[in-house]
Backbone atoms as SQL, in Angstrom:
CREATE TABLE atoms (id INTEGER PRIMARY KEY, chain TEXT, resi INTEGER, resn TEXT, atom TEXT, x REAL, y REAL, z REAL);
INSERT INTO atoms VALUES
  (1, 'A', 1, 'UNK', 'N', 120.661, 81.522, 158.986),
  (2, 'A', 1, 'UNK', 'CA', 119.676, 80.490, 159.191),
  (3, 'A', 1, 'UNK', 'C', 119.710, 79.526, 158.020),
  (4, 'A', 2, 'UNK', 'N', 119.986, 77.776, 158.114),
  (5, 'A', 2, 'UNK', 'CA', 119.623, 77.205, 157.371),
  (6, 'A', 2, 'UNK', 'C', 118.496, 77.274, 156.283),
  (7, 'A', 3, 'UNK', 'N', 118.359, 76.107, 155.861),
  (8, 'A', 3, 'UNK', 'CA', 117.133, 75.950, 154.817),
  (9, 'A', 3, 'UNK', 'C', 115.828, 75.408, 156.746),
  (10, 'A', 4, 'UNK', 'N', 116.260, 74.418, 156.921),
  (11, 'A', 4, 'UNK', 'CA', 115.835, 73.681, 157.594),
  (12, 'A', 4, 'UNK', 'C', 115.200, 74.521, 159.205),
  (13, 'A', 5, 'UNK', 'N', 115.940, 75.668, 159.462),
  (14, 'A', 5, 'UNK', 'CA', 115.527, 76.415, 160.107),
  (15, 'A', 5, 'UNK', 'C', 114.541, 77.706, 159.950),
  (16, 'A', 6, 'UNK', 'N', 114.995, 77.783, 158.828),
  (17, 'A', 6, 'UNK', 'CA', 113.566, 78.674, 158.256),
  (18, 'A', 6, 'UNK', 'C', 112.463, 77.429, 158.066),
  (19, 'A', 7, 'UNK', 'N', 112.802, 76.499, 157.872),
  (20, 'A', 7, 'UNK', 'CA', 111.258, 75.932, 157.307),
  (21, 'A', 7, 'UNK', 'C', 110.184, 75.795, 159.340),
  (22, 'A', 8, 'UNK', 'N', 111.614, 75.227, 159.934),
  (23, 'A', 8, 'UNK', 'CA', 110.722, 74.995, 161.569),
  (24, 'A', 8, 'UNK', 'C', 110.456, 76.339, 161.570),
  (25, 'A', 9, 'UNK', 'N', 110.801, 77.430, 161.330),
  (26, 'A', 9, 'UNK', 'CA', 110.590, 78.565, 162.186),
  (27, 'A', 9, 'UNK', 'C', 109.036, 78.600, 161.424),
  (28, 'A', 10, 'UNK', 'N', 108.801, 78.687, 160.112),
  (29, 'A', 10, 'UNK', 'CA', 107.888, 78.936, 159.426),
  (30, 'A', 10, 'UNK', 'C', 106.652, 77.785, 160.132),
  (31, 'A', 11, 'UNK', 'N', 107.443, 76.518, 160.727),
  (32, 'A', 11, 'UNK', 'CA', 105.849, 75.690, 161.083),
  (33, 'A', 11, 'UNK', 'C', 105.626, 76.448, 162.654),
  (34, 'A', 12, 'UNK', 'N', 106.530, 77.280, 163.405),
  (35, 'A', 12, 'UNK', 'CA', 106.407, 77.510, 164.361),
  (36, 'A', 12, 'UNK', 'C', 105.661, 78.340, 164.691),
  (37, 'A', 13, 'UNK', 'N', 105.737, 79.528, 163.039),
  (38, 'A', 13, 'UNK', 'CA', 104.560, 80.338, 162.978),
  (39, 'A', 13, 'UNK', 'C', 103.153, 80.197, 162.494),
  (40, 'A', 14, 'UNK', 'N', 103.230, 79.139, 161.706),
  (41, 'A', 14, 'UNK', 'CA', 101.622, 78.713, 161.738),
  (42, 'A', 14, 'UNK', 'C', 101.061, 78.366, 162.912),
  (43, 'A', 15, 'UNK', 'N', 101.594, 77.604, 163.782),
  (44, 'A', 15, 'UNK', 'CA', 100.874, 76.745, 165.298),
  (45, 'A', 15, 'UNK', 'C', 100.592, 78.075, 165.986),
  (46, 'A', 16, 'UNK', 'N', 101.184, 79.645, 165.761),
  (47, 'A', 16, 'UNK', 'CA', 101.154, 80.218, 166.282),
  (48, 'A', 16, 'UNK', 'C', 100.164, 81.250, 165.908),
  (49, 'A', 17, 'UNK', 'N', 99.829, 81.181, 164.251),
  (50, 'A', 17, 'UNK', 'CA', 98.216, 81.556, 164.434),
  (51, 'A', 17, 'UNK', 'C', 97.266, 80.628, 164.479),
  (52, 'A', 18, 'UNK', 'N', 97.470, 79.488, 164.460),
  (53, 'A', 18, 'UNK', 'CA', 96.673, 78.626, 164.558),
  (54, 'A', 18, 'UNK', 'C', 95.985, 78.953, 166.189),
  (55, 'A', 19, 'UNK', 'N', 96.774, 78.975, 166.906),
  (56, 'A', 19, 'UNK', 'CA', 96.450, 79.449, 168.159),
  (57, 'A', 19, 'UNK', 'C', 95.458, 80.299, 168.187),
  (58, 'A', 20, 'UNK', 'N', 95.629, 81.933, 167.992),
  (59, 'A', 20, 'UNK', 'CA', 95.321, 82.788, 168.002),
  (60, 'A', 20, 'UNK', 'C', 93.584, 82.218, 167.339),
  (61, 'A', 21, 'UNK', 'N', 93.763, 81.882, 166.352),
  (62, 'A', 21, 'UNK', 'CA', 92.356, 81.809, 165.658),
  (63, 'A', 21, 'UNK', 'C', 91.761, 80.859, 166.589),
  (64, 'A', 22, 'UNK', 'N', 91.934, 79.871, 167.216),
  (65, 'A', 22, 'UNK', 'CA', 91.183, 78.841, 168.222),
  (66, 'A', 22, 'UNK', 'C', 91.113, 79.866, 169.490),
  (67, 'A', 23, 'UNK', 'N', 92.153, 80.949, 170.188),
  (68, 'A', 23, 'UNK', 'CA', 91.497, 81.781, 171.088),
  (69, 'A', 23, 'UNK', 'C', 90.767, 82.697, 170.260),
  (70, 'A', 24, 'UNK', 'N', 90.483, 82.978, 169.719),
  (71, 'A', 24, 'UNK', 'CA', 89.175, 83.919, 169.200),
  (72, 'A', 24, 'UNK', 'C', 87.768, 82.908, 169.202),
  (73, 'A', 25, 'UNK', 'N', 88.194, 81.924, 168.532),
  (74, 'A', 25, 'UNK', 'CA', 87.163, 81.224, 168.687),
  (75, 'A', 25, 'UNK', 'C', 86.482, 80.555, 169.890),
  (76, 'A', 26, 'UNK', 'N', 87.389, 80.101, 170.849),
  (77, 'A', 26, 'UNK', 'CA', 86.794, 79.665, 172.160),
  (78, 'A', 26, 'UNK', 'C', 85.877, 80.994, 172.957),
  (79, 'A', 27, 'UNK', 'N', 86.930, 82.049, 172.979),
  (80, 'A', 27, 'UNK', 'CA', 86.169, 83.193, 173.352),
  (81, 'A', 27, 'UNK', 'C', 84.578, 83.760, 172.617),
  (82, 'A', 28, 'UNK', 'N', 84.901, 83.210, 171.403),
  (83, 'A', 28, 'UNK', 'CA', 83.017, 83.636, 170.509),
  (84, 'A', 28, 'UNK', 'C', 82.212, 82.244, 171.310),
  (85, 'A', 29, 'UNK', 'N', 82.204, 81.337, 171.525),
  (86, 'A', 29, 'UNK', 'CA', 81.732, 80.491, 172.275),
  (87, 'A', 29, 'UNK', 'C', 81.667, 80.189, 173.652),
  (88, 'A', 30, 'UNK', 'N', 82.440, 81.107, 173.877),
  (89, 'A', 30, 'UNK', 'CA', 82.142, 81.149, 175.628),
  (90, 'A', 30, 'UNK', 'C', 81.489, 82.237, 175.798),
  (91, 'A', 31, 'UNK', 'N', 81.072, 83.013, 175.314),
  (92, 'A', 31, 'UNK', 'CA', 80.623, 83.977, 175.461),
  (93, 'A', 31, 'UNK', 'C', 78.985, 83.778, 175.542),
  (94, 'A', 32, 'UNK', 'N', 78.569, 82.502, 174.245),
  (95, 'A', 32, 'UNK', 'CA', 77.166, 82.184, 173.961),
  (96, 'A', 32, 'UNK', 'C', 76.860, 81.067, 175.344),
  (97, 'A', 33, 'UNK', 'N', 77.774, 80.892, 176.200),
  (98, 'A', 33, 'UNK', 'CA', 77.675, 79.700, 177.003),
  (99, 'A', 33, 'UNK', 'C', 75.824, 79.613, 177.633),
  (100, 'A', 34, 'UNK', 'N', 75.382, 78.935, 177.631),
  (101, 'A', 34, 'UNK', 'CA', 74.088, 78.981, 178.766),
  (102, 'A', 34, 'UNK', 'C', 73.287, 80.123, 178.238),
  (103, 'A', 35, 'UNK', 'N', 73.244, 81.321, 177.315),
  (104, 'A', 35, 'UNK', 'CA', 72.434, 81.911, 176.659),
  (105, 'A', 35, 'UNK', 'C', 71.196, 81.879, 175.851),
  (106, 'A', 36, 'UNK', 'N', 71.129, 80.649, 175.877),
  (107, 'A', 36, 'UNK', 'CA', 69.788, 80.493, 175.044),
  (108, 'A', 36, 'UNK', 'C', 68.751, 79.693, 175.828),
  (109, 'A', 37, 'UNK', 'N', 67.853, 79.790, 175.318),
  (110, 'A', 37, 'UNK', 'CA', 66.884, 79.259, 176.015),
  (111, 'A', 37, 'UNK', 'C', 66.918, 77.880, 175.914),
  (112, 'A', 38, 'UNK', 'N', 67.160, 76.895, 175.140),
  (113, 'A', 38, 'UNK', 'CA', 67.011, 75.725, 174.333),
  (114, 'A', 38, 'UNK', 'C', 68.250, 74.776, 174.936),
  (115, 'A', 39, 'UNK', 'N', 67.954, 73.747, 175.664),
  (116, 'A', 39, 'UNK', 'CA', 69.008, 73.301, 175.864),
  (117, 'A', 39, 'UNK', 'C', 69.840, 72.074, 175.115),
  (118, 'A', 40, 'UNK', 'N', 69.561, 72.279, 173.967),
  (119, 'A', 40, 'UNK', 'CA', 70.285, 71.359, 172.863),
  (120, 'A', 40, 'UNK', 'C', 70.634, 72.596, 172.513),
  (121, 'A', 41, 'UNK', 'N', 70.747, 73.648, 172.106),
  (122, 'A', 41, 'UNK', 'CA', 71.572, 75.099, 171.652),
  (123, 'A', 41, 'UNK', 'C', 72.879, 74.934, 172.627),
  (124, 'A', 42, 'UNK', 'N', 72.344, 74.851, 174.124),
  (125, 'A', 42, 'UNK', 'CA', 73.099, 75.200, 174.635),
  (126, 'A', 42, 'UNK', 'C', 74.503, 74.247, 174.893),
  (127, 'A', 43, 'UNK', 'N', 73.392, 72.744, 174.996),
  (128, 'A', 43, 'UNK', 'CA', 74.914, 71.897, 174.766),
  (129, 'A', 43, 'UNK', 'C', 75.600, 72.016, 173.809),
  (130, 'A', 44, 'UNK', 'N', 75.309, 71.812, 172.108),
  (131, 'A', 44, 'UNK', 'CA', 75.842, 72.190, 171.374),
  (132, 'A', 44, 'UNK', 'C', 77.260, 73.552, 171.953),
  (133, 'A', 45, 'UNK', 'N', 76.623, 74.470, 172.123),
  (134, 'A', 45, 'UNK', 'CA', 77.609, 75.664, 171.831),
  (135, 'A', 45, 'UNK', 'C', 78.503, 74.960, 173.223),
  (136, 'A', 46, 'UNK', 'N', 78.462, 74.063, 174.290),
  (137, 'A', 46, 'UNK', 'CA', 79.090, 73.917, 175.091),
  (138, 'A', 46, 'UNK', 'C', 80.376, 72.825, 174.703),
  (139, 'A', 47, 'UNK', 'N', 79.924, 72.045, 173.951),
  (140, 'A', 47, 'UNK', 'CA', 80.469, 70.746, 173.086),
  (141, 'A', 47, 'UNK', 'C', 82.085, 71.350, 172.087),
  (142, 'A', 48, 'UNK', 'N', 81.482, 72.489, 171.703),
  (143, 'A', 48, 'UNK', 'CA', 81.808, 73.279, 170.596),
  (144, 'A', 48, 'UNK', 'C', 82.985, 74.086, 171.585),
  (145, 'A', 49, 'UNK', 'N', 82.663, 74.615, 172.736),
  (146, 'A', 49, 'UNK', 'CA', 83.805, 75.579, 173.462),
  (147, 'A', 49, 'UNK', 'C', 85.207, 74.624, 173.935),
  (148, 'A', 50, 'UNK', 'N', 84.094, 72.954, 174.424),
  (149, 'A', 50, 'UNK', 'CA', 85.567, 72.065, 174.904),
  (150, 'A', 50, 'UNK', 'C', 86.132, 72.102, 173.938),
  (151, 'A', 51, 'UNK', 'N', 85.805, 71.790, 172.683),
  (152, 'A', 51, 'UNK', 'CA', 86.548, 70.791, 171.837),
  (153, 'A', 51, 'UNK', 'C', 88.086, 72.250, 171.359),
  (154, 'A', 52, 'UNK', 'N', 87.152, 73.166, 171.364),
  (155, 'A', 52, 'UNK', 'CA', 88.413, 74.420, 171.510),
  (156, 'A', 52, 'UNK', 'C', 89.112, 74.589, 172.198),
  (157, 'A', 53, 'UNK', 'N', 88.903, 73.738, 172.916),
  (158, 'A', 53, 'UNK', 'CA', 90.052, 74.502, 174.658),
  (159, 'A', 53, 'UNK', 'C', 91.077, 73.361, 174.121),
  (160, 'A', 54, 'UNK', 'N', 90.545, 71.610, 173.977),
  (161, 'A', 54, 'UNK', 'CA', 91.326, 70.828, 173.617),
  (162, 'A', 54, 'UNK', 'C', 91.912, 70.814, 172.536),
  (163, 'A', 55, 'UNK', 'N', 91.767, 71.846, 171.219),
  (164, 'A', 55, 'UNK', 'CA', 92.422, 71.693, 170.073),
  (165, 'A', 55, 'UNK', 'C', 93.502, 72.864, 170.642),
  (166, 'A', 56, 'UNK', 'N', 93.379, 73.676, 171.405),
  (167, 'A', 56, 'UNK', 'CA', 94.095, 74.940, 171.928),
  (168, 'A', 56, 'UNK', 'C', 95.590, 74.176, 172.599),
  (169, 'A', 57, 'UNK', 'N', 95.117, 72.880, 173.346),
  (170, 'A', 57, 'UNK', 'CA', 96.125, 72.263, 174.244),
  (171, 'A', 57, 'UNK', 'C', 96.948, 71.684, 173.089),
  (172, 'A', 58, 'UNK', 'N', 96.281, 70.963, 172.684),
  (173, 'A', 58, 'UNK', 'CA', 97.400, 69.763, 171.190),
  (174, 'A', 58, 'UNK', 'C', 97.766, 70.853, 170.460),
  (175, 'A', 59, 'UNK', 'N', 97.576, 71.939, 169.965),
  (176, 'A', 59, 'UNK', 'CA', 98.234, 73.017, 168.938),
  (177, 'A', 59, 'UNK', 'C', 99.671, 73.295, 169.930),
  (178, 'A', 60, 'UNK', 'N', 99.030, 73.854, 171.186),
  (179, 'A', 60, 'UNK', 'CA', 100.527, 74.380, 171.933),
  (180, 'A', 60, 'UNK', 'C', 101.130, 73.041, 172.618),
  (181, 'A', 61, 'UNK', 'N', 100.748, 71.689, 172.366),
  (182, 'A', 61, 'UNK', 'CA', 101.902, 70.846, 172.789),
  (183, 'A', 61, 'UNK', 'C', 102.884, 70.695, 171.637),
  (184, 'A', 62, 'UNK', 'N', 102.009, 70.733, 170.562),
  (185, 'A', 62, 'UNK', 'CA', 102.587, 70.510, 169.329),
  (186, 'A', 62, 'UNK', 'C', 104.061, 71.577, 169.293),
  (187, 'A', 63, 'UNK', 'N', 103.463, 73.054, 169.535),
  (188, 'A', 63, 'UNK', 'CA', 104.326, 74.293, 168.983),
  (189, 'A', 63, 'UNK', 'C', 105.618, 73.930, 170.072),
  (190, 'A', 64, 'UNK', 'N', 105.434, 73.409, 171.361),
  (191, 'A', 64, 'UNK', 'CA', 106.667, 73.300, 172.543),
  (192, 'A', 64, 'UNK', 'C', 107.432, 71.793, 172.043),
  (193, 'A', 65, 'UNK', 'N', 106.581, 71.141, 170.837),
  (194, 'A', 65, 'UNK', 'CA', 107.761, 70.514, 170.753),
  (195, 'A', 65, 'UNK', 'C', 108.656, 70.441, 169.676),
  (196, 'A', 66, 'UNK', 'N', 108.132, 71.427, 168.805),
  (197, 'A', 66, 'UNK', 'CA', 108.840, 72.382, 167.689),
  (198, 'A', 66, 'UNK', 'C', 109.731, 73.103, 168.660),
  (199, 'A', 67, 'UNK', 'N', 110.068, 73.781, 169.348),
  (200, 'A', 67, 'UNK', 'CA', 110.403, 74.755, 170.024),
  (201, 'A', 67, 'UNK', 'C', 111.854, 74.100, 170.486),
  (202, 'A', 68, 'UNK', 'N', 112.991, 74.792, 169.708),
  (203, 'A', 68, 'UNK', 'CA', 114.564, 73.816, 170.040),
  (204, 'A', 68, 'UNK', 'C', 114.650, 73.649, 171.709),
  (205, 'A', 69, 'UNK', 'N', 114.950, 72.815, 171.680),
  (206, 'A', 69, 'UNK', 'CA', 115.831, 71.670, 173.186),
  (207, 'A', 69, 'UNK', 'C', 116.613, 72.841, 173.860),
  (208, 'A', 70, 'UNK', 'N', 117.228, 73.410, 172.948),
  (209, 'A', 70, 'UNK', 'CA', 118.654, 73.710, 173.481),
  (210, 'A', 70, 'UNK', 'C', 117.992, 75.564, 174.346),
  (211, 'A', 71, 'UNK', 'N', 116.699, 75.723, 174.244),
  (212, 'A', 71, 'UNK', 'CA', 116.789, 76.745, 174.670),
  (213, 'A', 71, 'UNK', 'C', 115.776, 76.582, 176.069),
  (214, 'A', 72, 'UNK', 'N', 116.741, 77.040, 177.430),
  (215, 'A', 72, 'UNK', 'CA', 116.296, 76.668, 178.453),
  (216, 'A', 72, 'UNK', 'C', 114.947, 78.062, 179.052),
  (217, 'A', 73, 'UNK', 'N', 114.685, 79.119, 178.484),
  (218, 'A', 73, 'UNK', 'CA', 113.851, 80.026, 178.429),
  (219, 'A', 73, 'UNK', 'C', 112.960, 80.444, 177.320),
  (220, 'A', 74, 'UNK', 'N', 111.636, 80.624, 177.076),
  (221, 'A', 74, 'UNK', 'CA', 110.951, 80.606, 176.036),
  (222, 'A', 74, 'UNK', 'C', 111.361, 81.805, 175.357),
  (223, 'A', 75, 'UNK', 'N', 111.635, 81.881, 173.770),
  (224, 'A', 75, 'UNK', 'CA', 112.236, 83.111, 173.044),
  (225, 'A', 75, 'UNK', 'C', 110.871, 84.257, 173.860),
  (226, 'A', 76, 'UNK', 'N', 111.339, 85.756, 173.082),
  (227, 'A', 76, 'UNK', 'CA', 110.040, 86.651, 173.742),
  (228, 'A', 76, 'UNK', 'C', 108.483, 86.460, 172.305),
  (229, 'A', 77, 'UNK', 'N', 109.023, 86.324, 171.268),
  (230, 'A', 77, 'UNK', 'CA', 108.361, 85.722, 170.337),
  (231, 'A', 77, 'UNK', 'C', 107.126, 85.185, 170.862),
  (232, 'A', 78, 'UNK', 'N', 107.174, 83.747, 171.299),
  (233, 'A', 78, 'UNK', 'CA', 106.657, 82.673, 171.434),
  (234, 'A', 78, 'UNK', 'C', 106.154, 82.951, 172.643),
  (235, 'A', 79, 'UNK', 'N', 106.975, 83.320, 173.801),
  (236, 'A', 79, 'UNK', 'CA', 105.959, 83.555, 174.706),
  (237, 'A', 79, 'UNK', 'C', 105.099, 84.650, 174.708),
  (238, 'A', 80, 'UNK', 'N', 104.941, 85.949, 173.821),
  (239, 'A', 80, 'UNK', 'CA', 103.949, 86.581, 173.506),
  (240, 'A', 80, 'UNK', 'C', 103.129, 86.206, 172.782),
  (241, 'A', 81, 'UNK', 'N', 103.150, 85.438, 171.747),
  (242, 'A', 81, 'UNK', 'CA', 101.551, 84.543, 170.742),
  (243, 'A', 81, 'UNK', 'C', 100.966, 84.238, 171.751),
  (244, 'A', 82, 'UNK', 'N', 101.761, 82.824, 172.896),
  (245, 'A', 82, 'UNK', 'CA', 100.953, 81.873, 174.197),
  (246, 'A', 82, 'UNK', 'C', 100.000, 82.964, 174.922),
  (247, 'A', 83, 'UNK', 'N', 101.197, 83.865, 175.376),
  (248, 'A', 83, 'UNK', 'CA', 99.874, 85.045, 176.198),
  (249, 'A', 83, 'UNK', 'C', 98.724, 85.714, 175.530),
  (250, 'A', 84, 'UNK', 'N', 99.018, 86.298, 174.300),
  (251, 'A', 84, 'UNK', 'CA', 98.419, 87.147, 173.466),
  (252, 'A', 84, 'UNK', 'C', 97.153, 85.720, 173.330),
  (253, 'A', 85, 'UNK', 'N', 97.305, 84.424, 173.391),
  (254, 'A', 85, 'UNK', 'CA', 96.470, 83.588, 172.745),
  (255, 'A', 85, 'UNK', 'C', 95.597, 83.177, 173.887),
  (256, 'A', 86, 'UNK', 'N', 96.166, 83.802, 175.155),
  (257, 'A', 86, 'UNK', 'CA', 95.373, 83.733, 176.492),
  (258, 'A', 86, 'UNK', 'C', 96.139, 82.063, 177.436),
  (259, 'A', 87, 'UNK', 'N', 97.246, 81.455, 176.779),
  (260, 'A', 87, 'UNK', 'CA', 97.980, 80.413, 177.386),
  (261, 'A', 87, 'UNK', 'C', 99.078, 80.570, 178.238);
């Protein structure tokens, strides 16, 4: 492996907990969905679950376009973070 390939592989693995920590987090917020009595609580925590789902999408567009050209099937790597991350 290059210099240059360890460094993508290394950004490939951050996007890839980056993931993981935004599915933990959408899941702690979906969980509070509609739970409270208060409905400024509740939008809040609802505001708070999109904006996770959408940082969840731009992280994994980001990681697929890190992800070399040349490979016409996702490594098993990468497609276990996506699942493991619930994508």
């Amino acid at each position: 492996m290059s210099g240059s390939d360890d460094f993508a592989h290394g950004r490939r693995d951050g996007l890839r907990l980056a993931l993981a920590i935004l599915a933990g987090e959408e899941a702690k917020w979906e969980a509070l969905l509609g739970e409270s009595d208060s409905w400024r609580t509740n939008g809040i925590r609802a505001v708070r679950h999109k904006t996770l789902q959408v940082a969840q999408t731009r992280v994994r567009t980001a990681l697929n376009r890190l992800t070399p050209a040349g490979k016409d099937e996702m490594d098993a790597e990468l497609a276990s973070a996506l699942e493991k991350a619930g994508l």
